[in-house]
C-alpha positions as CSV (number, residue, x, y, z in Angstrom):
1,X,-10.8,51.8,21.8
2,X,-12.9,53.8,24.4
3,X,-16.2,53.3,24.8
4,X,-18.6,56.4,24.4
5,X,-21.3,55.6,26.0
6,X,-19.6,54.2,29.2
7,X,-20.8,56.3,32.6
8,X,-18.5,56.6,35.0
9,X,-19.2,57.8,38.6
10,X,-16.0,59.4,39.9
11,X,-15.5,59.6,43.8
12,X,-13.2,61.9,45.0
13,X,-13.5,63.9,48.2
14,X,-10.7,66.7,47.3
15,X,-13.3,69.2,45.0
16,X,-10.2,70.7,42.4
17,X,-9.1,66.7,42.0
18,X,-12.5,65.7,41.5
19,X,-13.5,68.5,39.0
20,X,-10.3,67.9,37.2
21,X,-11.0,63.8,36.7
22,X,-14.4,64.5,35.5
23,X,-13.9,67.5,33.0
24,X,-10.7,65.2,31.4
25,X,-12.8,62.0,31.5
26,X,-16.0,64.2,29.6
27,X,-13.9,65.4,27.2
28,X,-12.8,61.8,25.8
29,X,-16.4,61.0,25.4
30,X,-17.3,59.5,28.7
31,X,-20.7,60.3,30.6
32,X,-19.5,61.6,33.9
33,X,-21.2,62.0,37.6
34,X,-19.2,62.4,40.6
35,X,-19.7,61.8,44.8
36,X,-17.7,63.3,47.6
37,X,-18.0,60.3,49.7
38,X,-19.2,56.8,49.9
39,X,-22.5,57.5,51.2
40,X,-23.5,59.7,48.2
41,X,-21.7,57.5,46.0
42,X,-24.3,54.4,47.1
43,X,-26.6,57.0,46.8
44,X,-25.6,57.8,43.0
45,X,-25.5,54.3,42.3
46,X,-28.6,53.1,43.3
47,X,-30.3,55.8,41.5
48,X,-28.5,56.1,38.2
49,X,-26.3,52.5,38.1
50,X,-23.0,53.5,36.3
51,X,-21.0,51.5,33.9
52,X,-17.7,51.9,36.1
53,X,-16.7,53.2,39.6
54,X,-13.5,55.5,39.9
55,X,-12.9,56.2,43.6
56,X,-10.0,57.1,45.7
57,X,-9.4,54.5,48.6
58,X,-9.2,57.8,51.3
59,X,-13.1,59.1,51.6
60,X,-13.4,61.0,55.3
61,X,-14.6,58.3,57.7
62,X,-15.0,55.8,55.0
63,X,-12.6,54.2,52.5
64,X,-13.1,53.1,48.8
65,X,-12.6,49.1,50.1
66,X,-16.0,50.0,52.0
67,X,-17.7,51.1,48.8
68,X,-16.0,48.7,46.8
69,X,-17.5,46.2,49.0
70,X,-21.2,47.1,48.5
71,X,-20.3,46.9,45.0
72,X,-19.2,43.6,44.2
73,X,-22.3,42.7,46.7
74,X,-25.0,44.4,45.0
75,X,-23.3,45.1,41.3
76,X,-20.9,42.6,40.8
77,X,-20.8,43.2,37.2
78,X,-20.1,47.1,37.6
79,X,-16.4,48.2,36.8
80,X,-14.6,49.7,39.7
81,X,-11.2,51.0,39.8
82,X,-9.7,52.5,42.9
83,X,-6.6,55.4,43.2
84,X,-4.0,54.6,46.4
85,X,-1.6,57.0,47.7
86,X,2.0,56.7,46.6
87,X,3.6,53.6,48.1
88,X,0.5,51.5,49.8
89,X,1.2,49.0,47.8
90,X,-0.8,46.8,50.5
91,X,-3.8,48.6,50.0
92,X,-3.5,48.1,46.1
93,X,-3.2,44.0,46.8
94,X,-6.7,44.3,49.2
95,X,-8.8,46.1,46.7
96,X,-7.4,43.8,43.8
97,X,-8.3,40.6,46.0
98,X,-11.8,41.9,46.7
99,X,-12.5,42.3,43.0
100,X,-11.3,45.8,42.0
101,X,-10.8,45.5,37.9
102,X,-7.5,47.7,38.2
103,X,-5.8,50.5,40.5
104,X,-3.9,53.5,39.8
105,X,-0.9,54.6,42.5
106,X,-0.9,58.4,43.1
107,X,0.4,60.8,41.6
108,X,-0.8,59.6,38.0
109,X,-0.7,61.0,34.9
110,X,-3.8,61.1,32.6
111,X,-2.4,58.7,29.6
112,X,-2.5,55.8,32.5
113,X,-6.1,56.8,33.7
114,X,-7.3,56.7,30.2
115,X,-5.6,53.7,29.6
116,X,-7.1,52.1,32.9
117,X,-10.5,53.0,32.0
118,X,-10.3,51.8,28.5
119,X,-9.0,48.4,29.9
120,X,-11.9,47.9,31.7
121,X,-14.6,49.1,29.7
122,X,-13.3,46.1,27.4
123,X,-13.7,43.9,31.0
124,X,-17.4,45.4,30.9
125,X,-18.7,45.0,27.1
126,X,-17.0,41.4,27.5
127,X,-19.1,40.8,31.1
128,X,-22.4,42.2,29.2
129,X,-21.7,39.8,26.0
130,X,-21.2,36.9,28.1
131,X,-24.2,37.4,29.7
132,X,-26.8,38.3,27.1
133,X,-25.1,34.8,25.6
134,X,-25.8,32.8,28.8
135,X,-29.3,34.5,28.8
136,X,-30.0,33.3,25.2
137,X,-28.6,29.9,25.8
138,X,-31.2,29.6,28.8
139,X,-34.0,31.0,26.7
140,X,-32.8,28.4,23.9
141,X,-33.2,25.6,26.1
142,X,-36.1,26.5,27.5
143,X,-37.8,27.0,24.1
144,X,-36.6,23.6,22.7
145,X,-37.7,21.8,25.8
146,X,-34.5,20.0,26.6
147,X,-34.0,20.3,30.7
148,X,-31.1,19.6,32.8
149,X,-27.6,20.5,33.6
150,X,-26.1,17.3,34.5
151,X,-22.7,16.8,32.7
152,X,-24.1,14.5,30.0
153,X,-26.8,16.9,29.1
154,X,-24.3,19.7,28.8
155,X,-22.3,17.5,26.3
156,X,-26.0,17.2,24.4
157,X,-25.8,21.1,24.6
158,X,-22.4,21.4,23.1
159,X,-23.1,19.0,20.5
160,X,-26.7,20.9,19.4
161,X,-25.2,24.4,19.3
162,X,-22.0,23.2,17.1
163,X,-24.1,21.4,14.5
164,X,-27.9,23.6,14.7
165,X,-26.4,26.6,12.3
166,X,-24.7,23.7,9.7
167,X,-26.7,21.3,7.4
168,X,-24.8,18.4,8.5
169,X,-26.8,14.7,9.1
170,X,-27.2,13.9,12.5
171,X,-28.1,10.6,14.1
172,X,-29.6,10.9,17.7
173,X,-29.5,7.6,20.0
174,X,-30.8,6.8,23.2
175,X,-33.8,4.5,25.3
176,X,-37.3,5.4,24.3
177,X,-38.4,8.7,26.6
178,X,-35.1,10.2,26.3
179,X,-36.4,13.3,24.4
180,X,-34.7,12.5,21.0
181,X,-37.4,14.3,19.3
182,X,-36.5,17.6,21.4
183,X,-33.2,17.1,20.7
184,X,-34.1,17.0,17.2
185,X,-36.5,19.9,17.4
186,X,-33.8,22.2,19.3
187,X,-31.4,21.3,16.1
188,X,-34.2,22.3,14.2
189,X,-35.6,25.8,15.5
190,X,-31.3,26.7,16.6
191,X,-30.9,26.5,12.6
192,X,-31.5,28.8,9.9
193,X,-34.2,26.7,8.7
194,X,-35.9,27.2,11.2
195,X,-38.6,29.3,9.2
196,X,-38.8,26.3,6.6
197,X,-41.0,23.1,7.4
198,X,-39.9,20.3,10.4
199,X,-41.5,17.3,8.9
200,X,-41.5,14.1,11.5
201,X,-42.2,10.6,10.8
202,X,-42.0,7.3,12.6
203,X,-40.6,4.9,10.3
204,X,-42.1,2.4,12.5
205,X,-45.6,3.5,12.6
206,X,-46.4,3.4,8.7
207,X,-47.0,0.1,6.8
208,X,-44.4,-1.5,4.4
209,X,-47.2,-1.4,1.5
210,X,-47.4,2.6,2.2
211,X,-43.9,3.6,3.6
212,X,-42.6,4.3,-0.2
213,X,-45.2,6.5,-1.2
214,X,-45.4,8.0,2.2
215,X,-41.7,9.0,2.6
216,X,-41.4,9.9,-1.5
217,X,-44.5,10.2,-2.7
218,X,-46.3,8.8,-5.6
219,X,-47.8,9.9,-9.3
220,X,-51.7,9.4,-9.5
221,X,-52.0,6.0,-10.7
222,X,-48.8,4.6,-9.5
223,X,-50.7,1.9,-7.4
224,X,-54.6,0.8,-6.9
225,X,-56.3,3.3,-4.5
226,X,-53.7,6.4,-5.8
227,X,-56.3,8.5,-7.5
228,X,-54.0,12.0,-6.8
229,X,-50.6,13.0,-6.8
230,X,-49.4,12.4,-3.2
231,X,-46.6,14.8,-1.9
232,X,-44.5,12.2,0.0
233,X,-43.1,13.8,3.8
234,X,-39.4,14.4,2.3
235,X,-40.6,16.7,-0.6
236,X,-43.1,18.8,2.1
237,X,-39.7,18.8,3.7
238,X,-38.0,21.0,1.1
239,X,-36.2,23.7,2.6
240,X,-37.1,23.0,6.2
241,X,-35.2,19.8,7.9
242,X,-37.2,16.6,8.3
243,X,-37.1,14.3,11.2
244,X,-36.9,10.0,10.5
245,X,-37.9,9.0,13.8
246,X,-37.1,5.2,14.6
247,X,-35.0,5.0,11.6
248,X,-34.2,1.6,12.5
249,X,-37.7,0.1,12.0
250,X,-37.0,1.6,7.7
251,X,-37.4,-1.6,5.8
252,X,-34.6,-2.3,3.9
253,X,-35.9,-1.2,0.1
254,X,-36.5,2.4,1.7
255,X,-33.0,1.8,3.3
256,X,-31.7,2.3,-0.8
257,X,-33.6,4.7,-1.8
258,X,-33.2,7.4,1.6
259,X,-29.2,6.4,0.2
260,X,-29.8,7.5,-2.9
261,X,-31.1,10.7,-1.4
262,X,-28.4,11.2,0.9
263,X,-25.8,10.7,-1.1
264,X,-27.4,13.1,-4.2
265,X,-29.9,14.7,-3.0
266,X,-32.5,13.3,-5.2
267,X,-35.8,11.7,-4.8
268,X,-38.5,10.4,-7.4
269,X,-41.9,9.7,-6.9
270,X,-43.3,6.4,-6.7
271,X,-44.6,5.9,-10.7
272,X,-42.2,8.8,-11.5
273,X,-39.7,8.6,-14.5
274,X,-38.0,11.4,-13.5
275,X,-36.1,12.9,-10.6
276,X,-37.0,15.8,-8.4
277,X,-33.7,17.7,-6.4
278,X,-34.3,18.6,-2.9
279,X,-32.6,20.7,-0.4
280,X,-33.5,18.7,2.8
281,X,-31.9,18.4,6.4
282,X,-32.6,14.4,7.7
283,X,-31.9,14.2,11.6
284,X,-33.1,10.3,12.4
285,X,-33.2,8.7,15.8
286,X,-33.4,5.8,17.1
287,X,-33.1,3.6,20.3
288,X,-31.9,0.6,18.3
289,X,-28.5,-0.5,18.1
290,X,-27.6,0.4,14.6
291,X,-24.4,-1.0,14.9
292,X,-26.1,-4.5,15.7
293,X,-28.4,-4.2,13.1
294,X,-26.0,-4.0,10.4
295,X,-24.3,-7.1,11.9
296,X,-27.5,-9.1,11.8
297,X,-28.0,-7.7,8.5
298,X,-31.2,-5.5,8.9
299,X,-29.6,-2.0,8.4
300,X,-27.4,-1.4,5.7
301,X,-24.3,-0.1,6.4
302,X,-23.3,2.5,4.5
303,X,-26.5,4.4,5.4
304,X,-26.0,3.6,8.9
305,X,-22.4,5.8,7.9
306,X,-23.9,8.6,6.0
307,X,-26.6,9.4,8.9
308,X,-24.2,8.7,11.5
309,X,-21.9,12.1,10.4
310,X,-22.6,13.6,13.7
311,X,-23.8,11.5,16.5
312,X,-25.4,12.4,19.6
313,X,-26.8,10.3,22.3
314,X,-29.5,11.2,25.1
315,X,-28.5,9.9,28.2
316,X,-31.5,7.8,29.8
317,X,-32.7,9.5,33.2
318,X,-31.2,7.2,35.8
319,X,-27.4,8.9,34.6
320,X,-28.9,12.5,35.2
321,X,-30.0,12.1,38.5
322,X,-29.5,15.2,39.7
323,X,-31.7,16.3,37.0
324,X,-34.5,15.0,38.5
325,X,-35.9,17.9,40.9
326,X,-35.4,20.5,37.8
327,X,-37.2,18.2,35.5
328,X,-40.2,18.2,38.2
329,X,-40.4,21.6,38.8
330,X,-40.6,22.3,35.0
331,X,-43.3,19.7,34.8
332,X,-45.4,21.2,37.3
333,X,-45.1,24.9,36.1
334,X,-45.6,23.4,32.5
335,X,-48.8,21.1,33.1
336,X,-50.0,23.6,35.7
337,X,-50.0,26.7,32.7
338,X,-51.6,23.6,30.4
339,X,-54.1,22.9,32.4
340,X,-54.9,26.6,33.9
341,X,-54.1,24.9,37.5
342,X,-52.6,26.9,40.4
343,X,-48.8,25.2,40.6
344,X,-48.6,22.2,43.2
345,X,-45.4,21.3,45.3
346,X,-44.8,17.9,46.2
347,X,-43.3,16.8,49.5
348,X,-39.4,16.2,50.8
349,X,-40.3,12.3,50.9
350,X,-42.2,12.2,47.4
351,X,-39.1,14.2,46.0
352,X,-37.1,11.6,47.6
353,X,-38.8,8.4,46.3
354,X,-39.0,10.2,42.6
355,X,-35.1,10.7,43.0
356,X,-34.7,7.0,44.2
357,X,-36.6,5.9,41.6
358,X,-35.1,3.8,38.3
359,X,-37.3,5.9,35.5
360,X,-37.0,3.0,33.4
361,X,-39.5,5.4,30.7
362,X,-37.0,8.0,31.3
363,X,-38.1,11.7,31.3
364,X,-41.7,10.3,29.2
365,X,-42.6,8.7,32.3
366,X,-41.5,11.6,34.4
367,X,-43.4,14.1,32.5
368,X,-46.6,11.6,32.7
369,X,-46.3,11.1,36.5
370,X,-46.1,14.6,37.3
371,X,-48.9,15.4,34.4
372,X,-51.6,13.5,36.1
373,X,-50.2,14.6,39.5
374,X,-51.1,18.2,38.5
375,X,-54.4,17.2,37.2
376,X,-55.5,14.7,40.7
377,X,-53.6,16.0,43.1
378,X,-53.1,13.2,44.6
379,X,-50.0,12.6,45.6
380,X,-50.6,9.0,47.7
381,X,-51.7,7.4,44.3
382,X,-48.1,8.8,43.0
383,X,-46.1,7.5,46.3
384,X,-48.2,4.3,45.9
385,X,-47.3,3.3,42.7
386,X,-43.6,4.3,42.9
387,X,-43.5,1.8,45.3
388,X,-45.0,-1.1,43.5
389,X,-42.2,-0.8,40.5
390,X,-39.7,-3.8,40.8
391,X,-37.0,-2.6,42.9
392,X,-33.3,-2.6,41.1
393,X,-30.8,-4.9,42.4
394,X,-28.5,-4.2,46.0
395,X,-25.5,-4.3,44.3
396,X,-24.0,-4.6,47.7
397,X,-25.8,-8.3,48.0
398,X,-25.3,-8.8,44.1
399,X,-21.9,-10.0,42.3
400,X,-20.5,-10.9,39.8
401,X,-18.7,-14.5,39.8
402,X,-14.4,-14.4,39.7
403,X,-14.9,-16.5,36.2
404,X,-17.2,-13.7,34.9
405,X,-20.5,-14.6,32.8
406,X,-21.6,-14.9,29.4
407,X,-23.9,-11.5,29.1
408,X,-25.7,-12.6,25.9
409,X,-26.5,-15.8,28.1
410,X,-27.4,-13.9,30.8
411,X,-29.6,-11.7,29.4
412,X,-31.8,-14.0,27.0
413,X,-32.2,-16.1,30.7
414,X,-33.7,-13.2,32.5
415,X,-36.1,-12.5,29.7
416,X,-37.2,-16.3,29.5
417,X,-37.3,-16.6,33.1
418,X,-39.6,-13.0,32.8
419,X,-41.8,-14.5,30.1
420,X,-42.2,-17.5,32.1
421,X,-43.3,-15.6,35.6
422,X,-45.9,-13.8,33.5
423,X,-47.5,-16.4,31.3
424,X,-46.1,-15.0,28.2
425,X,-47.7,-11.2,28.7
426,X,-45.4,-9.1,27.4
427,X,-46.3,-6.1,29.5
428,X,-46.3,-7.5,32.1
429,X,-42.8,-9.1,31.5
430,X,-41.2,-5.8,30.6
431,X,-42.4,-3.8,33.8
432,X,-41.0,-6.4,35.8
433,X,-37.5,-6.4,34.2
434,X,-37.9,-2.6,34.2
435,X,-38.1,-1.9,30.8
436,X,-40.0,0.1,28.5
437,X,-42.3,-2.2,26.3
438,X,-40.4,-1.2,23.1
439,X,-36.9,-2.0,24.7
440,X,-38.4,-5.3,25.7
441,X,-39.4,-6.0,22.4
442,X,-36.1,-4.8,20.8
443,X,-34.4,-7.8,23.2
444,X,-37.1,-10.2,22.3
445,X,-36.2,-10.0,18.7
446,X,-32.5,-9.8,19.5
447,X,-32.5,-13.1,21.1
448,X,-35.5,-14.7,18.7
449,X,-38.1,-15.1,21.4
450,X,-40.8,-13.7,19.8
């Protein structure tokens, strides 16, 4: 199937030829203009930009290869298809390998012309879909926040399209500064919810007294101080999707009822006798080891199954290295709109200690560093302090022993020995090992050193 709007620029130096092509091709519908030689054709083309480019290859002192060339150089999505004289094969081999879409060996008859034009047209709409897609997917990104194009964000990518249009329960991992919440939020505003509310709670920032009522909600008079009906976060939620941050800090009474709700979409309020049905989306995160957790017996397992339908983890900065420059320059150009600042550039060896760097706050730290960067100026304070973080092991003057080590061991030492250097001060403890201060208190508890 043709398309009618395509405009074709046909090039043809004979006039009767020419004429002909152009009458035949306006009468199946196509938008025509025509060029007796290359020169006029550029001419055409830079002043009117056709669809598709039908030229003969013989043109007076110039050749169709020569506009061809200009072509693919300044239009490389343009359609071009080329006419050679009976048996120059050779020439029919060039133009193909110099990205002609199709050729047509002379004398031709018009079903083949047609034919050739409505091959490529296809080529064309397919080219034009392909890249309004790739320019949406870019825009998408960019409005959800999540930056990079290392492999193991792309997979992210992959992941967040496939599920964002389905309602399905998603589970998002990773070290704290990863960006789970934009990874959440792009799942979010990618959906058809995404005129319904995004409700977000950390489930480790609300007390064990108040987490009920706050995640379900409560009659007036269900307990001392509740003098109104309080709307809990997953019935402001209805409709929209809502967002358990640090699902792993959910004590384990809210572990049964968030179950419940899973598994029949119901809720009731705290002092409720009744039950109220909800049409709610729950993306949780978390930097915990669920996995652990249930082993250790502070998660229940079968939630840990019903949010873990689709999984997706962010990787931490140090595996997206070459990340690291894009990150920055989105940083500047963000903070610098924030704060109505003309953007700053940082130097070859800043750019070099940032990329050398271990980022053990991930892309949180990042975006802080460049933040106050755009707000100072002052890049030595940045150099300066890069270069007081603890240094990660030479692996070339590190090894591990032929009879191997016990890691558990291992790793409850180096947090001791940590403890130890710093007089017990936890902060301090964690920068040295390199750590964020939640991860280091995740490890503490692991290994009961708290």
């Amino acid at each position: 199937m043709k398309e009618p709007t395509l405009k074709i620029l046909v090039v043809e130096d004979e006039p009767e030829q020419r004429s002909l092509i152009t009458k035949m091709l306006a009468a199946n519908g196509y938008q025509t203009k025509s060029a007796e030689s290359v020169e006029e054709a550029i001419l055409s083309i830079k002043s009117d930009h056709p669809d598709l480019v039908f030229s003969d290859w013989k043109l007076g002192q110039l050749s169709g290869m020569d506009l061809l060339n200009y072509v693919r150089r300044d239009h490389p999505d343009m359609g071009f298809i080329i006419a050679t004289a009976y048996g120059t094969i050779t020439h029919a081999v060039d133009a193909m390998q110099a990205g002609a879409d199709d050729y047509l060996a002379k004398p031709y008859q018009r079903q083949s012309l047609l034919l050739a034009i409505e091959k490529v047209a296809k080529s064309i709409v397919l080219k034009q879909q392909n890249r309004m897609l790739a320019s949406q997917l870019s825009q998408q990104e960019e409005m959800v926040g999540l930056v990079g194009k290392a492999p193991c964000m792309q997979k992210v990518y992959t992941r967040v399209q496939r599920v964002s249009s389905t309602d399905a329960t998603v589970l998002i991992g990773g070290e704290s500064g990863t960006g789970k919440e934009l990874a959440a939020r792009a799942l979010y505003q990618l959906s058809a919810r995404n005129n319904k509310p995004f409700i977000a709670i950390n489930c480790g920032a609300i007390s064990e007294n108040l987490a009920e009522a706050e995640l379900f909600g409560a009659e007036k008079g269900a307990f001392t101080g509740a003098t109104a009906l309080k709307i809990g976060k997953l019935e402001a939620a209805n409709g929209g999707t809502i967002f358990l941050d640090e699902i792993g800090e959910l004590p384990l009474l809210l572990q049964t009822n968030l179950l419940r709700f899973l598994q029949e979409g119901v809720i009731s309020r705290l002092g409720q006798n009744g039950e109220i049905k909800l049409d709610v989306r729950v993306i949780a995160a978390t930097h915990r080891d669920l996995q652990y957790e249930v082993a250790e017996g502070r998660f229940r397992e079968d939630l840990y199954y019903r949010l873990n339908v689709v999984p997706i983890h962010m990787p931490p900065l140090r595996d997206r290295q070459e990340d690291i420059g894009r990150l920055v320059e989105h940083f500047l150009k963000l903070h610098a709109n924030q704060y109505n600042h003309t953007p700053s550039t940082l130097s070859a060896s800043t750019m070099k200690q940032l990329l050398d760097y271990p980022w053990p706050g991930n892309v949180r730290e990042l975006a802080n560093r460049i933040e106050r960067f755009v707000l100072l100026g002052d890049e030595e304070e940045m150099v300066e302090e890069l270069s007081r973080q603890p240094k990660t092991i030479n692996t070339n003057e590190f090894s591990l022993p032929d009879s191997g080590i016990q890691w558990e061991e291992f790793e409850k030492s180096c947090l001791e020995q940590a403890m130890n250097r710093h007089q017990g001060n936890r902060t301090k403890a964690a920068k040295f090992l390199g750590l964020t201060y939640k991860a280091f208190l995740y490890r503490l508890e692991k290994y009961q050193l708290v």
